[in-house]
N, C-alpha and C positions, 0 to 999 in steps of 0.2 A: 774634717776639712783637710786630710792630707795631701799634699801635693802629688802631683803625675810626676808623670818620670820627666817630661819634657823641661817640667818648671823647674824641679833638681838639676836638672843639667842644664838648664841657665843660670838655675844661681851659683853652682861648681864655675860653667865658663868666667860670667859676671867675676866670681871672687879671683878666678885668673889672673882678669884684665887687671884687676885694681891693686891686687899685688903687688903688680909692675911699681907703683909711685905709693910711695912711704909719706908715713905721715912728715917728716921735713918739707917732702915736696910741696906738700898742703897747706903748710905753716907758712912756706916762701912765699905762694900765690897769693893765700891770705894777706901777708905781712906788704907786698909792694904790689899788691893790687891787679896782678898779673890773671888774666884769661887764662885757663887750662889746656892749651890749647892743643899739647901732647896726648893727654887725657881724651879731650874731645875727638883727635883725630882717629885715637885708637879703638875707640867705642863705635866711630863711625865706619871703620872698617872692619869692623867683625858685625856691622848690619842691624848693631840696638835702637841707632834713630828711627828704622823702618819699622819695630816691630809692631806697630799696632793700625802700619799703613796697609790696605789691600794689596794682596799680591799681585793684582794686574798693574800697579803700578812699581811693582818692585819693589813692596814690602813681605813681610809676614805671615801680614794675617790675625796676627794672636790677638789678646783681648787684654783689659784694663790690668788684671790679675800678673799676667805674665810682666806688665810695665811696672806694677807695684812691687816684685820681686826682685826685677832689676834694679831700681832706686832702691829700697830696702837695704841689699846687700852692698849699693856704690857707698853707699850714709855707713852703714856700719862698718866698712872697712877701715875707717878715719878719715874721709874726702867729706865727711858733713854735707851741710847744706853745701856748701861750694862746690863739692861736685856732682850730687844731684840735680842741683838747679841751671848745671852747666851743659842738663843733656834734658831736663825734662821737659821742658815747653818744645824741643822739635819731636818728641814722643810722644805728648800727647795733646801740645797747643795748637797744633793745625786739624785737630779732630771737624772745627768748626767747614774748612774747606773741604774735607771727608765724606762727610756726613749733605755739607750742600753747594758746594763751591762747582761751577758747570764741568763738563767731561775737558772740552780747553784746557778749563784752570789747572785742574788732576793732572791731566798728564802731561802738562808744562814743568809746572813746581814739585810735585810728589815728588819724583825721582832726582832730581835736586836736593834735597831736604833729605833723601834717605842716604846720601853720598857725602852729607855736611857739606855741602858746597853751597846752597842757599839758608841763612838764615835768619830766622821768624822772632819778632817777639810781640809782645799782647798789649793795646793799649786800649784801657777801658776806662779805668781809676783816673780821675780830676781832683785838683785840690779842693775844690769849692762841695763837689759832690758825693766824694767818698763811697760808701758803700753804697748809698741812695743813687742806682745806675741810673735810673729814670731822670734822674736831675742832670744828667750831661749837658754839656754845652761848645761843647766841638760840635760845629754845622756842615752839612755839606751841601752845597747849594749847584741844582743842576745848572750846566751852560754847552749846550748843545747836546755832544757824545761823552761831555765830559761833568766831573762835577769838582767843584773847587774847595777846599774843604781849608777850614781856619779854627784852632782851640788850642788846648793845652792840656796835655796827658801827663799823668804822676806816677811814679814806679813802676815806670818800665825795665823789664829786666832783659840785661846787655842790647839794649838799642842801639849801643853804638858799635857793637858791632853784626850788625843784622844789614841788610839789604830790605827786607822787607817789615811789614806790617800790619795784625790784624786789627783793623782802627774801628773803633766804636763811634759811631759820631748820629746826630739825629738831624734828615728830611724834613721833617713835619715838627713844628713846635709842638712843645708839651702842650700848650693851652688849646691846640687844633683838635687834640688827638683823643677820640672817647676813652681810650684806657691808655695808663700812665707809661705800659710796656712798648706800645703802638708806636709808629712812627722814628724808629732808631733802623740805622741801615748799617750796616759793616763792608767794609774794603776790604782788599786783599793787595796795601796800596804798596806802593816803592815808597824809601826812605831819600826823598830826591833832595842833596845837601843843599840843593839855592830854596830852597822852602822851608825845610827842616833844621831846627836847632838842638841840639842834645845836651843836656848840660846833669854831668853826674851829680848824685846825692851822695854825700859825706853822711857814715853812718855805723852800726857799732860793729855790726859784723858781717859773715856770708862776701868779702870784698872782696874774692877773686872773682865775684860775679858782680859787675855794676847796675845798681838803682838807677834811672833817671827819667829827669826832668826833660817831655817833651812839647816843643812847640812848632804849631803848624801856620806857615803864614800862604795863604794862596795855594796850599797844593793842589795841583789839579791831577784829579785820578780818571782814568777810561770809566765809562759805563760796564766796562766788560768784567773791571773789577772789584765786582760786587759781588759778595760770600751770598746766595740765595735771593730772597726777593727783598726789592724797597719796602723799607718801611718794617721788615720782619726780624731785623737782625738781632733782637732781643730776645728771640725764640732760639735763634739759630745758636745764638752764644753760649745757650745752657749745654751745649753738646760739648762744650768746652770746662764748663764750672763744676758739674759732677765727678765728672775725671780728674778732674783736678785738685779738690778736696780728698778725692781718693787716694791720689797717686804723695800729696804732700803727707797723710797721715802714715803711709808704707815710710816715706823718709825719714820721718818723726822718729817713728818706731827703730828703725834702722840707728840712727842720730842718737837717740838714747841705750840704743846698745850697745855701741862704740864709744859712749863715755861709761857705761856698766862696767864693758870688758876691761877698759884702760885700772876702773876705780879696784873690780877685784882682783887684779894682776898684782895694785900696789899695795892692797890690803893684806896678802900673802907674803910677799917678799917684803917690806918694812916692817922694820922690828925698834920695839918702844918698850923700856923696862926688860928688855930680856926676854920679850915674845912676840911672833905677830903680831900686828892690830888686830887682823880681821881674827884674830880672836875672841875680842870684845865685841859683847853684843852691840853695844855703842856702832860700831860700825856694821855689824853683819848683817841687822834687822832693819834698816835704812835698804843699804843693799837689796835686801831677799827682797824687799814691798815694793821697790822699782820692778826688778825682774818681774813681778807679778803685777805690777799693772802695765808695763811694756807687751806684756804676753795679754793680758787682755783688750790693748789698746790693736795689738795687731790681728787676734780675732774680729773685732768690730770694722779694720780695715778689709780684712777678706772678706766676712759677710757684705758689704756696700762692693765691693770689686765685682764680687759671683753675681749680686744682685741685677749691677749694670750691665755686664757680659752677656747676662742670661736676657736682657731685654726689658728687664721687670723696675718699674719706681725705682729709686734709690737717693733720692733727696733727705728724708729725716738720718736714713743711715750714713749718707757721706758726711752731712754734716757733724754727727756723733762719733762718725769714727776720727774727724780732724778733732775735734772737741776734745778725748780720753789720750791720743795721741799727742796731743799739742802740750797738755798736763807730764803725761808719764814723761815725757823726753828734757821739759825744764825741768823736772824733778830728779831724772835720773844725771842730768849734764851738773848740778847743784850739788846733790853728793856725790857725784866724781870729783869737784873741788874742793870738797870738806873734806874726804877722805884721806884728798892727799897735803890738806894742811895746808902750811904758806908754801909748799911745792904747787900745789894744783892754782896759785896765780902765776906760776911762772909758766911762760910760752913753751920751754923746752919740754914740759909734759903734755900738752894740747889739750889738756881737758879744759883750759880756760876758752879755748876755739872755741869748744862744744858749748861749752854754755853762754857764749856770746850768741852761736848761733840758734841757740834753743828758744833763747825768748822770742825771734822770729817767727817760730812754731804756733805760739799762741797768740797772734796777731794776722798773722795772712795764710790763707787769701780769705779770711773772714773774723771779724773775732770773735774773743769765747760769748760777747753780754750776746751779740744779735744771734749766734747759734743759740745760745739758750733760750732769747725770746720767742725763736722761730719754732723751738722745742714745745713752748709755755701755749702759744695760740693755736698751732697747728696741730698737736699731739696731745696735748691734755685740753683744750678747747675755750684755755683761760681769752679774756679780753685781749686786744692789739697793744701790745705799751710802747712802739714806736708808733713813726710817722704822722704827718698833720690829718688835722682835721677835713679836708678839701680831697686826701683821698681818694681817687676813683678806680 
């Protein structure tokens, strides 16, 4: 699975850009809550928000692989989750309008979003409903050309500074609906401020990028902007989830190599008793079994990447490859901090970033018990051990 020359020289340019801004820079953003907005602007002008938009609308062209090598390499530089997450949902969260959003919508917004000048964020997640998507309870309710749409969205990432959104809400109540996926519809709505309330989430890490808390009271959105057809947007979403899974386990991977590279930098130059550390096995074989499951963590992200590019299934593999991903990176961010002692709680070596931001990894956008469940029923053919009884 070696890389083309193309993907080399994005991740050469990629390491370029990131270059520029030093882990201080990251540590500020992190520390006072600051947007990256140097970062993002720079990314945006060398054309990475487009790369996986069609090039009739002024993208790329390329595929899931080439977006996971750009994140990859933004995460291991030391920008973590913060600065991966600061570019990856206009890379690959508007996949949904892509994939079925009308020729209008396309070539309204694409080129917008590939310029950073419109920005997107994802609301699917309710407090009440969590991973059980089908349990949403944002409505939207037609009234004429228009539909009015009223609920409450949970970690949304940087909504407040987006213009727009791609909102999950359901048409058809559950109880109407013969299958439990049926009848949810998707917007491609405005984040219009006399309707919409945003209220951040206080949280441990990843906080140059804000969580939040969103509420809809009365928006009213066009007919016209609806992602594909009523009632189907629960199909249309997975064009979204797969990539997505993919593209966080390339971060993971990257995230855990930036607190690797930091932990053996210190394990050479710190000297204890009159020798390196990383002399002692005590620290070297900790070490070595990161590197070696980051390296197989990011094998399992390529294979789910090639799989999706190429056309072919790739659900048990995205989720396995966030799964071994989401592991190696809190392990490898964990002995970056042990390595470096009561130095690796101090800010001014950043590995304590890393491992704030690592446990993130094994929580979203899925966590590890339901990928495993999903592993357990669908892959080895065990009974269902979530969901009720009612079922359909």
């Amino acid at each position: 699975m070696e890389e083309t020359s193309l993907q080399q020289e994005i991740r050469r340019s990629v390491a370029e850009i990131t270059a520029r801004f030093s882990d201080d820079y990251w540590m500020e953003c992190d520390q006072k809550h600051l947007f990256p907005w140097d970062f993002y602007n720079a990314f945006a002008a060398a054309g990475y928000l487009g790369l996986v938009i069609p090039e009739e609308y002024g993208g790329s062209g390329l595929g899931i692989t080439e977006a996971g090598i750009v994140l990859q390499e933004v995460a291991t530089s030391g920008a973590g989750m913060n600065g991966a997450s600061s570019v990856h949902l206009s890379i690959f969260g508007i996949n949904p309008v892509v994939k079925h959003g009308s020729e209008e919508m396309k070539r309204k917004y694409l080129p917008q979003i590939i310029k950073g000048d419109l920005h997107v964020c994802f609301g699917v997640t309710e407090p009440d409903a969590g991973t059980d998507t089908t349990r949403i309870s944002t409505k939207a309710v037609r009234d004429g050309d228009n539909y009015v749409i009223n609920g409450r969205k949970v970690w949304l990432t940087k909504a407040g500074d987006c213009q727009k959104v791609l909102l999950l809400t359901r048409t058809t109540p559950l109880a109407e609906c013969k299958k439990r996926t049926d009848g949810m519809t998707l917007f491609f709505a405005d984040l219009d401020p006399e309707h919409v309330t945003i209220r951040p989430i206080a949280k441990m890490g990843r906080n140059a990028v804000a969580s939040n808390e969103v509420f809809f009271d009365d928006l009213k959105v066009p007919a016209t902007d609806i992602v594909g057809e009523e009632g189907q947007g629960f199909y249309h979403l997975l064009d979204g989830l797969n990539p997505e899974r993919i593209l966080v386990s390339y971060s993971s991977v990257g995230l855990g190599r930036g607190a690797l590279r930091r932990a053996v930098a210190y394990a050479k130059d710190r000297r204890v008793f009159g020798r390196p550390i990383g002399m002692n096995q005590g620290i070297q074989l900790p070490l070595a079994d990161s590197y070696t499951r980051l390296y197989a963590a990011d094998l399992a992200a390529r294979r789910a990447a090639w799989l999706y590019d190429n056309g072919q299934p790739c659900g048990p593999e995205s989720n396995m490859a966030k799964f071994l991903a989401g592991e190696a990176a809190f392990q490898a961010a964990d002995r970056a901090v042990q390595t470096h002692g009561g130095f690796g709680y101090a800010c001014e070596y950043h590995v304590e970033r890393f491992f704030r931001e690592s446990r993130l990894t094994r929580i979203a956008p899925i966590s590890e018990n339901l990928i495993l469940a999903g592993i357990a029923e669908h892959i080895l053919g065990l009974p269902r051990s979530y969901g009720r009884s009612d079922d359909r």
